[in-house]
N, C-alpha and C positions, 0 to 999 in steps of 0.2 A: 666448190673449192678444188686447187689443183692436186691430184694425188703428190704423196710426198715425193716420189719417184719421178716426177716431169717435174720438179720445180726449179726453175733456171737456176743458171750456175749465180746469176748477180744474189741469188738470196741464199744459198749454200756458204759463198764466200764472204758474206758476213754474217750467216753462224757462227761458220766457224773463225771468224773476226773476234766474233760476240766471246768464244770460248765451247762452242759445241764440235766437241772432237766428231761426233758421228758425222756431219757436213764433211771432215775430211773422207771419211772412208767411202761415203757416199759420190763425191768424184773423183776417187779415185777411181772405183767401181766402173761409173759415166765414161771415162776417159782411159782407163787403162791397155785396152784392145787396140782404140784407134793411135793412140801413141807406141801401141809396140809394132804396129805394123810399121811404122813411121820408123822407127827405130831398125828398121830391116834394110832401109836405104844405107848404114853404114855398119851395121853387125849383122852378121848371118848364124852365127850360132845361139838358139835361143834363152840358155844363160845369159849371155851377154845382153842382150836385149831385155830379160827382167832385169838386169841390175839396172842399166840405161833409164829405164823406164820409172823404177823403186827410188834412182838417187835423184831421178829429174823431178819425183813429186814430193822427196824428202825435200829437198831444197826450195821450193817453187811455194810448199805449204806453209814452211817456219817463213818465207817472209808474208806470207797474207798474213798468217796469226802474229807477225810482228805489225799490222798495220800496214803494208804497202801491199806490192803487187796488181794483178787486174782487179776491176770491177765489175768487169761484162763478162763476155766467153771467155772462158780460163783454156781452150786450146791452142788458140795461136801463141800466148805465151808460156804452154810447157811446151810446144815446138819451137822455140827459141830456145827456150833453156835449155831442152836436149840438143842445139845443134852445137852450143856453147861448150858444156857438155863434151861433146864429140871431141870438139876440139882440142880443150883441155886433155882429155885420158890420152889421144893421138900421141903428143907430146911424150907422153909417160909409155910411149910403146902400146894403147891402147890398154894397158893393163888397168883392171877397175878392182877403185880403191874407194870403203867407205872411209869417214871420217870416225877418228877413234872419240869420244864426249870428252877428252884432256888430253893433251897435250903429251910429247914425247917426255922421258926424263930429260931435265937438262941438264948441258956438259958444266954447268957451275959448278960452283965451292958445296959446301956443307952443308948453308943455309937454306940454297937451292935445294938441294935432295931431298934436304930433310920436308923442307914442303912440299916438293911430289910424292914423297913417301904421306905425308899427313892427307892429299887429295886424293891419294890414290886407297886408303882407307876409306876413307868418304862415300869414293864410288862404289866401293863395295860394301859398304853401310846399307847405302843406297837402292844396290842392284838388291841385296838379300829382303826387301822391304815388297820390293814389287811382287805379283800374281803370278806360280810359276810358269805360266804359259810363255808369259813376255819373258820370263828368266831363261826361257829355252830358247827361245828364238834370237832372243840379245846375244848367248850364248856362243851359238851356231854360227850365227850369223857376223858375228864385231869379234869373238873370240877366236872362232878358228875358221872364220873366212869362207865360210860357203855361201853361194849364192839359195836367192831363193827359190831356183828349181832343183838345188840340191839338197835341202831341208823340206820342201813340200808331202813327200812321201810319211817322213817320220810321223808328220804332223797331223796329215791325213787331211791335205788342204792345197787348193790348188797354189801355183808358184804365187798372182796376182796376189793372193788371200794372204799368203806371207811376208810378202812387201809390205802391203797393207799394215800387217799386224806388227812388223815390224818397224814400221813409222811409230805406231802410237807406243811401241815398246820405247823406242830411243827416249821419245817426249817424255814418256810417263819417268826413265830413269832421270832425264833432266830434272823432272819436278820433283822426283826423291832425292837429290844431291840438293838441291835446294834445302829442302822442306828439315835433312838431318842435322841442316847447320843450326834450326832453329832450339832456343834453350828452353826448357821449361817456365812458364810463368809464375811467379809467386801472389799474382793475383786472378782468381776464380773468372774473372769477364775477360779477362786475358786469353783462355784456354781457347775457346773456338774459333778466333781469329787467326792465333797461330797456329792450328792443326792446318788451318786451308793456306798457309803464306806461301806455301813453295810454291804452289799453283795459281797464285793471286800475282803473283811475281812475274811469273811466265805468260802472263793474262791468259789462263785456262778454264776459270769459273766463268758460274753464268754471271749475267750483268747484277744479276739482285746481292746472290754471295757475295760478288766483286767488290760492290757498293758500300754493304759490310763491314767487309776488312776495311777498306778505304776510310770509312768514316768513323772505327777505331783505332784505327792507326795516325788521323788527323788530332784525335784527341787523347793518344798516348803517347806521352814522351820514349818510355821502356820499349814497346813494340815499334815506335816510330824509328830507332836507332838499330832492331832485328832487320826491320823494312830495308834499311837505306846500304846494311852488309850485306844482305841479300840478293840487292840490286846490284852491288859492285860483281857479289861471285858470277850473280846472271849476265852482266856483262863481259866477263871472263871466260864465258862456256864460248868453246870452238865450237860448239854446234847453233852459236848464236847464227842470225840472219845474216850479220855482216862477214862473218867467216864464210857461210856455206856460200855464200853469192860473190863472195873477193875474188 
């Protein structure tokens, strides 16, 4: 059998199709060195180059775990996305910018506010739910704008290791804003489908959990109607596929 560590990227990337987070960090790992070097052809300062590197595999990965993306070698297409990438920040003065998980306030009326004020609870429902590791790196990182060779030291981890952790940090907040809009069940067989919905949503389980939820939610009216808000809010997250890749 092949060690886990040479097994091509075609079975990596539908792991992490399947919902196996570790396949992502595990190419990012594969790939992370040869894309920053890459990334030297248009930044020279090595901050700028993990972020380069961090947003090209942020982006590049939520669309494989949305179902597209490559199915072979996944280099040639995070060197696309990072020339894309280039481009785009160019525009912006080169200045590099993640995506925030919601949307700015907007300049509406009342009603407006009042539902960025009600989302923006949410997210911080959400963030207080997560492992503070990811609470610190989200932190650092989305809150007060450091790159990951600027929080690496805190952490005690090299910059890549921070990208990294800070991918599945982002993911894992998506799947807690999902997961708090869910209500409690008033029915006992109810309970462990909805503890895992936020993540069933986001296709994050494995295929057997997945299957699961799926074939309780086919056969409950109550969770079938959770599912289907849940699916609007997950189509509403800026950090969906179609956002990060527009």
């Amino acid at each position: 059998m092949e060690p886990a560590d040479e097994e091509p990227d075609s079975v990596l990337l539908a792991a992490l199709r399947a919902g196996d987070l570790d396949a992502a960090g595990r190419l990012f790992r594969r790939h992370a060195e040869p894309l920053w070097r890459t990334a030297g052809a248009w930044a020279r300062q090595p901050a700028e180059r993990d972020d380069l590197v961090a947003e090209t595999f942020a982006r590049v990965l939520t669309v494989v775990r949305a179902g597209g993306g490559p199915h072979g070698d996944l280099r040639p297409y995070l060197v696309v996305t990072l020339r894309n990438l280039v481009a785009r920040w160019s525009k912006q003065r080169s200045r590099v910018e993640l995506r925030a998980t919601l949307p700015e306030a907007p300049a509406g009326g009342a009603d407006e506010l009042a539902l960025h004020r009600s989302n923006a609870r949410l997210v911080w429902s959400a963030y207080c739910t997560l492992p503070g590791r990811w609470r610190t790196v989200l932190w650092r990182t989305e809150a007060e704008g450091s790159t990951p060779t600027e929080v690496a030291s805190s952490l005690g981890l090299s910059p890549n290791s921070v990208a990294a952790l800070a991918m599945r940090a982002r993911e894992g907040l998506r799947q807690a804003y999902l997961q708090v809009q869910v209500p409690e069940p008033d029915e006992p067989s109810c309970r462990e489908p909805r503890r895992r919905m936020g993540a069933w949503v986001r296709g994050a389980l494995p295929p057997r959990r997945a299957n699961a939820v799926a074939e309780h939610v086919a056969g409950c009216p109550a969770c079938r109607l959770v599912a289907r808000g849940l699916a609007e809010a997950n189509r509403e997250l800026p950090g969906s596929a179609a956002r990060l890749t527009g």
